[in-house]
C-alpha positions as CSV (number, residue, x, y, z in Angstrom):
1,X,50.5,-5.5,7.7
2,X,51.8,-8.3,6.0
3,X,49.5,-11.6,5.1
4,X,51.2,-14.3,7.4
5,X,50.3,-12.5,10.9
6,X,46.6,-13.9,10.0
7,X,47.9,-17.5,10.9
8,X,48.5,-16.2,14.4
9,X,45.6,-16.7,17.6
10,X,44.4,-13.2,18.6
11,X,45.7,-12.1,21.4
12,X,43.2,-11.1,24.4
13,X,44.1,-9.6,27.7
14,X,43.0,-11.8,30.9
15,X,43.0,-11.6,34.9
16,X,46.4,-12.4,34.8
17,X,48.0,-10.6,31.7
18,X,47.4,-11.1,27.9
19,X,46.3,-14.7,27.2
20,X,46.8,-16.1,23.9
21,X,43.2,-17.0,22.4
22,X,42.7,-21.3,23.1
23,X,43.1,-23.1,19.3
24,X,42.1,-27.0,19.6
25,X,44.6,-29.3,19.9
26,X,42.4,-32.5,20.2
27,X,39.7,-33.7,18.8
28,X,37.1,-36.1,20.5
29,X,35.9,-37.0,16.8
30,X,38.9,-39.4,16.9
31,X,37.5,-41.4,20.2
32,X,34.5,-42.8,20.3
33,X,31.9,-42.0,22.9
34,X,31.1,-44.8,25.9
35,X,27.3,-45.0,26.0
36,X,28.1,-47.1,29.0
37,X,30.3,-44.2,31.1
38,X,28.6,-43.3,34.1
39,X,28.8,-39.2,34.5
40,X,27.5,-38.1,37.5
41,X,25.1,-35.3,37.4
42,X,24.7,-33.2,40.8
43,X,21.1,-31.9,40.0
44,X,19.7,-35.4,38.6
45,X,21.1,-36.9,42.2
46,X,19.3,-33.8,44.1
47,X,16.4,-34.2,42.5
48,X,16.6,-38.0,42.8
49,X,16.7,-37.1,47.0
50,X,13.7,-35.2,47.0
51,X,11.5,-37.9,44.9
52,X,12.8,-39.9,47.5
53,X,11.8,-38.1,50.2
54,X,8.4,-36.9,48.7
55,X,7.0,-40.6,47.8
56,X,8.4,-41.8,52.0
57,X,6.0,-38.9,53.0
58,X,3.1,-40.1,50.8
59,X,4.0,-43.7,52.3
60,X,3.6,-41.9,55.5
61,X,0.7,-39.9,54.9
62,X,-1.7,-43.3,53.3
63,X,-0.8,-45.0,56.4
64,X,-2.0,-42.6,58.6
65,X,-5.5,-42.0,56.5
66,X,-5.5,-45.6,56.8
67,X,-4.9,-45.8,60.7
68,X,-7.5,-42.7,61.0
69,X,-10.4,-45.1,59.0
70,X,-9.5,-48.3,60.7
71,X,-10.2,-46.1,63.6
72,X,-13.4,-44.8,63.0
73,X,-14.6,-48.4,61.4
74,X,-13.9,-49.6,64.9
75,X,-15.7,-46.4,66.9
76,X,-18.9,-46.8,64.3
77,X,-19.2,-50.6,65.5
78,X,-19.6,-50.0,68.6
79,X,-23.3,-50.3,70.0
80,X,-25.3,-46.4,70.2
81,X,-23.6,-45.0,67.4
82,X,-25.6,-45.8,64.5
83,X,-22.7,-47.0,62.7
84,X,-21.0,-43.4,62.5
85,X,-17.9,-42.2,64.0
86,X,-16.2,-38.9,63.0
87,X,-12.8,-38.5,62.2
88,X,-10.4,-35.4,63.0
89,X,-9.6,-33.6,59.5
90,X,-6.1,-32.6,60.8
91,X,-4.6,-35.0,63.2
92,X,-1.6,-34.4,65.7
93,X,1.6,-35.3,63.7
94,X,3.5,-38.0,64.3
């Protein structure tokens, strides 16, 4: 075996047949990166959805507690009920 075959990719067999091993032909040294490009990433913009969706159910959730207490506020004011009224620990759902 002879010293110049070393210059040449190894060869690798693929799906489709033997494939010549990938050497680099570009470089992105010689471009500087865009701190401004916009990549979109598919599992920030899921996750994005659900924080989305979680804090509209806590919207939802605070305003019903607060309906429920300005509820009972109005029950304990009126006259025989010592200023109590009870409130249902799991409501219907809206």
């Amino acid at each position: 075996m002879s010293d110049d075959t070393r210059s040449v990719p190894p060869r690798t067999l693929g799906k489709t047949g033997p494939v010549v091993a990938a050497v680099a032909l570009d470089s992105y040294a010689d471009q500087p990166d865009d701190l401004t490009r916009l990549v979109p990433n598919p599992a920030k913009h899921r996750a994005t959805d659900r924080v989305k969706a979680a804090r509209q159910d806590l919207i939802e959730a605070h305003a019903g507690v607060a309906d429920t207490l300005d509820s009972a506020v109005v029950k304990a004011g009126h006259p025989g009920t010592a200023g109590k009224a009870l409130v249902d620990p799991q409501p219907a759902r809206r």
